[in-house]
C-alpha positions as CSV (number, residue, x, y, z in Angstrom):
1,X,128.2,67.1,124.4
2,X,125.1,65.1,124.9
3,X,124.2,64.0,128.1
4,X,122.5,60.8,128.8
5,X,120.1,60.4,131.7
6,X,121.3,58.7,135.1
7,X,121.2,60.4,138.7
8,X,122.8,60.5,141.6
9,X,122.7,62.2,144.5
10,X,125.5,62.8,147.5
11,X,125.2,64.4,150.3
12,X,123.1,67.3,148.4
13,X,121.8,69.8,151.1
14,X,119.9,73.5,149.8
15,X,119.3,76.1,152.0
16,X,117.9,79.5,150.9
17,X,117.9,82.7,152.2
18,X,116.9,83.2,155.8
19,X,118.2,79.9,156.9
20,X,115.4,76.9,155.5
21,X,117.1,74.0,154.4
22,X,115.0,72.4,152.0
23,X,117.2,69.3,151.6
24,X,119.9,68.1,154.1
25,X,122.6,65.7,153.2
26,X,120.5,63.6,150.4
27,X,121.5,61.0,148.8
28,X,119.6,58.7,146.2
29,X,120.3,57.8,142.7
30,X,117.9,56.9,139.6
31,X,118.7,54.7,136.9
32,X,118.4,55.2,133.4
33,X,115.0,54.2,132.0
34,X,113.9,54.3,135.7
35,X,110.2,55.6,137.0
36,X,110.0,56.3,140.5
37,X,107.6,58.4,142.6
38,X,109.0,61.0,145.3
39,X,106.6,61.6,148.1
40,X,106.0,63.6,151.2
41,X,104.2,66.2,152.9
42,X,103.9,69.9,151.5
43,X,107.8,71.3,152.2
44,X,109.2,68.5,152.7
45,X,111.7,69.1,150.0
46,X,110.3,67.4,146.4
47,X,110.0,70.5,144.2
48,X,113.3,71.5,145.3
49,X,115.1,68.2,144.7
50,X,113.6,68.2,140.9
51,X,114.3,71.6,140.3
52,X,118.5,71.0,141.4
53,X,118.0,67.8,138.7
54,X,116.8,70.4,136.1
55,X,119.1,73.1,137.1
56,X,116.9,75.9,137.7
57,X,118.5,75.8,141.5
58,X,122.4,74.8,142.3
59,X,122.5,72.6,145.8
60,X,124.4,74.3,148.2
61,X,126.3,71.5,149.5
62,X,126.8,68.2,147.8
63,X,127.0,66.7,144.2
64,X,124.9,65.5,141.7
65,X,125.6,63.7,138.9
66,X,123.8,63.0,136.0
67,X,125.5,60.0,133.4
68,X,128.6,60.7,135.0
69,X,128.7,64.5,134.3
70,X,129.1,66.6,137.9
71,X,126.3,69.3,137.5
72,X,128.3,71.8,139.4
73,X,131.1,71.6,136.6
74,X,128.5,72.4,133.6
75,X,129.2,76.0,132.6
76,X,126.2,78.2,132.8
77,X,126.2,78.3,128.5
78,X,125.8,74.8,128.6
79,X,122.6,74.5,130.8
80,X,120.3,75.0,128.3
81,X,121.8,72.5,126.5
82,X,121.9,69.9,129.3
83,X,117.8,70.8,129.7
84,X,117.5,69.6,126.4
85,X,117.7,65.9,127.4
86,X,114.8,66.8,130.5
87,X,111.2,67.6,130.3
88,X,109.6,69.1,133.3
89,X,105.7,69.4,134.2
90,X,104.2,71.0,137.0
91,X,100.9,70.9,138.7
92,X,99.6,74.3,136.8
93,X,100.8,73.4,133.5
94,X,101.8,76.9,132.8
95,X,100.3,77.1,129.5
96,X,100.2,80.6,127.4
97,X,96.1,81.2,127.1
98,X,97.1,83.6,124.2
99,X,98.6,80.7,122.0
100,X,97.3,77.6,120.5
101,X,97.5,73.9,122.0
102,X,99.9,73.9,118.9
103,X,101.9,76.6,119.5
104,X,102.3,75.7,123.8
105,X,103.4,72.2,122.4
106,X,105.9,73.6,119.8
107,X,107.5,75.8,122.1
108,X,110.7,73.8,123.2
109,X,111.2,73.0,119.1
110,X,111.0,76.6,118.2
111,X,113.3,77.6,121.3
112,X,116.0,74.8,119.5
113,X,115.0,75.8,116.0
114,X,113.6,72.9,115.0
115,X,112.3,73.2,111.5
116,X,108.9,73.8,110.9
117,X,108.1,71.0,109.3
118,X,109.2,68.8,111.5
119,X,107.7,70.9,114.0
120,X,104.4,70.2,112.8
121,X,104.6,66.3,112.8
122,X,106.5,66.0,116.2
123,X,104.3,68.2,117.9
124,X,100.6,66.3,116.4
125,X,102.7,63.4,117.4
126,X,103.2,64.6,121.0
127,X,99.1,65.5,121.4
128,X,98.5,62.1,119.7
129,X,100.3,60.4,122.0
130,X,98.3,62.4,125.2
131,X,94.7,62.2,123.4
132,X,94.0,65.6,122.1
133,X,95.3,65.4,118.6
134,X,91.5,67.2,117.5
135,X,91.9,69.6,120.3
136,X,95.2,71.3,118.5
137,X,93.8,74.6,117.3
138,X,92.1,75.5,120.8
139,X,93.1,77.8,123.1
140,X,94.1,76.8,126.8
141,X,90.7,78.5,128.3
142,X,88.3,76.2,126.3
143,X,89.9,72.8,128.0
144,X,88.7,71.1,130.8
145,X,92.1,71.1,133.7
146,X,92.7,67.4,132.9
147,X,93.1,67.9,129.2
148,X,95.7,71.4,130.3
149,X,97.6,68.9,132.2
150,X,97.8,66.7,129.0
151,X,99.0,70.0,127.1
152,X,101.8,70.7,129.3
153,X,102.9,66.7,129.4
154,X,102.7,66.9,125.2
155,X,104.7,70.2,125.6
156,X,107.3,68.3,128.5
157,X,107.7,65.1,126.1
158,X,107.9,66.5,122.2
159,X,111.7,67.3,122.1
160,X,112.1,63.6,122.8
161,X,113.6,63.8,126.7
162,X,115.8,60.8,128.1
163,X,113.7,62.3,131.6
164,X,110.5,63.6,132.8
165,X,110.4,64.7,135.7
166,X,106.6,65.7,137.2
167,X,106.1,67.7,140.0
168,X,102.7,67.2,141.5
169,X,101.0,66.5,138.1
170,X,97.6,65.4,139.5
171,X,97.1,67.6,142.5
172,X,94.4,69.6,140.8
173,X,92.3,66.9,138.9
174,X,89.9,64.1,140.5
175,X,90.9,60.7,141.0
176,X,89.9,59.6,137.3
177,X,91.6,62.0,135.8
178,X,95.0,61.1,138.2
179,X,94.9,57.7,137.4
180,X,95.0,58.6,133.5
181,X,97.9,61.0,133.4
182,X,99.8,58.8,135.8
183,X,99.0,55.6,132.8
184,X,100.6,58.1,130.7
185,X,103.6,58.3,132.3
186,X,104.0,54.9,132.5
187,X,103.7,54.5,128.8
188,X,106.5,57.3,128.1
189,X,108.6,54.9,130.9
190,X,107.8,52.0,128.9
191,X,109.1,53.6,125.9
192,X,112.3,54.3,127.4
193,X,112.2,57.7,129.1
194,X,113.3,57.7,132.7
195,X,110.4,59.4,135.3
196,X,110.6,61.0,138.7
197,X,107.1,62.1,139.8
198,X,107.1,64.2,143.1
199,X,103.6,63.4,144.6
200,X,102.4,63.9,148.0
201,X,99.1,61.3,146.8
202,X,100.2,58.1,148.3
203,X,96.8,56.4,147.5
204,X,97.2,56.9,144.1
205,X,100.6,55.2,143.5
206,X,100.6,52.7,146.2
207,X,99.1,50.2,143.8
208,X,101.8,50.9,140.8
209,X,104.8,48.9,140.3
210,X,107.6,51.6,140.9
211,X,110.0,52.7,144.0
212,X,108.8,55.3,146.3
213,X,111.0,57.1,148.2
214,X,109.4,59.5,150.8
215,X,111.0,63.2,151.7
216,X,110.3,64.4,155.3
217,X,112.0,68.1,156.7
218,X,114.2,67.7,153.6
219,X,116.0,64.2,154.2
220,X,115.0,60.6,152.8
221,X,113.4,58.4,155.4
């Protein structure tokens, strides 16, 4: 089964341990081929909302969809598969400092046993695509943090995702910088790929084209 990207979002609430709810009674819904932002202050909710999109949580109340499949009915052998049609960044780009640019990029294509070969040409594709084709047999430590960031966006794109989804992807570099990864994801949008970006920079995205919908104490306002 493939699963091609759309989400929705009813009444999805997430409380952990202790009693914080994270997200109470959310609704909202993305289109395909969509690029939104999703702001709001520090624990207001945003992390948590992409990580129930990705899977890596389950909502404790509520359902979410996804092209018509209900997430809370994919069996837990099948979420690795479902990721497979999502890329996911983060503000630290989590990059091995052990490995290659080449070999943080190849990672999701080795994990589906992608052939090497085409391996090699989708990931210098990828770092093409980001800038840092000539930067492919460095290690991690010898980039500046705006050209990490661009690592872990080649390494979140080169299995081809229908989604991206970025959570805080500019909180650590200056203003330049911000404003180039953020063109970036608007090229990946233009080529198709649905975007949520999870942002708590308002001044950054207030002059781009795209919906904004802000998270306060875990609800949409």
């Amino acid at each position: 089964m493939q699963y091609l990207m759309m989400i929705e979002f009813k009444q999805v609430s997430k409380r952990y341990p202790g009693g914080w709810e994270a997200l109470n009674q959310v609704d909202f819904s993305l289109n395909k081929g969509e690029m939104a932002f999703l702001t709001g202050c520090s624990g207001a909710g945003k992390s948590t909302l992409l990580k129930l999109i990705a899977m890596l949580e389950r909502p404790s109340s509520g359902q979410i969809i996804v092209n018509g499949a209900h997430l809370s009915q994919i069996p837990q052998r099948e979420v690795a598969r479902f990721r497979l049609g999502i890329g996911v960044t983060f503000q630290a780009p989590q990059l091995l400092n052990d490995r290659t640019v080449f070999d943080n990029v190849a990672m999701p294509l080795n994990i589906q046993g992608v052939p090497a070969v085409s391996v090699a040409k989708r990931v210098h594709a990828a770092l093409d695509m980001v800038g840092l084709l000539r930067q492919v047999k460095k290690l991690p430590r010898q980039l500046s943090g705006g050209e990490q960031q661009r690592v872990g966006i080649a390494r979140a794109v080169v299995h081809k995702p229908a989604l991206l989804l970025a959570d805080e992807p500019t909180g650590n570099l200056d203003p330049s910088l911000s404003a180039d990864v953020m063109q970036l994801f608007e090229h990946f949008n233009q080529a198709g790929v649905a975007v949520l970006i999870a942002t708590h920079d308002l001044g950054l995205i207030a002059a781009m084209k795209h919906r904004i919908m802000m998270l306060k104490g875990g609800q949409l306002c």
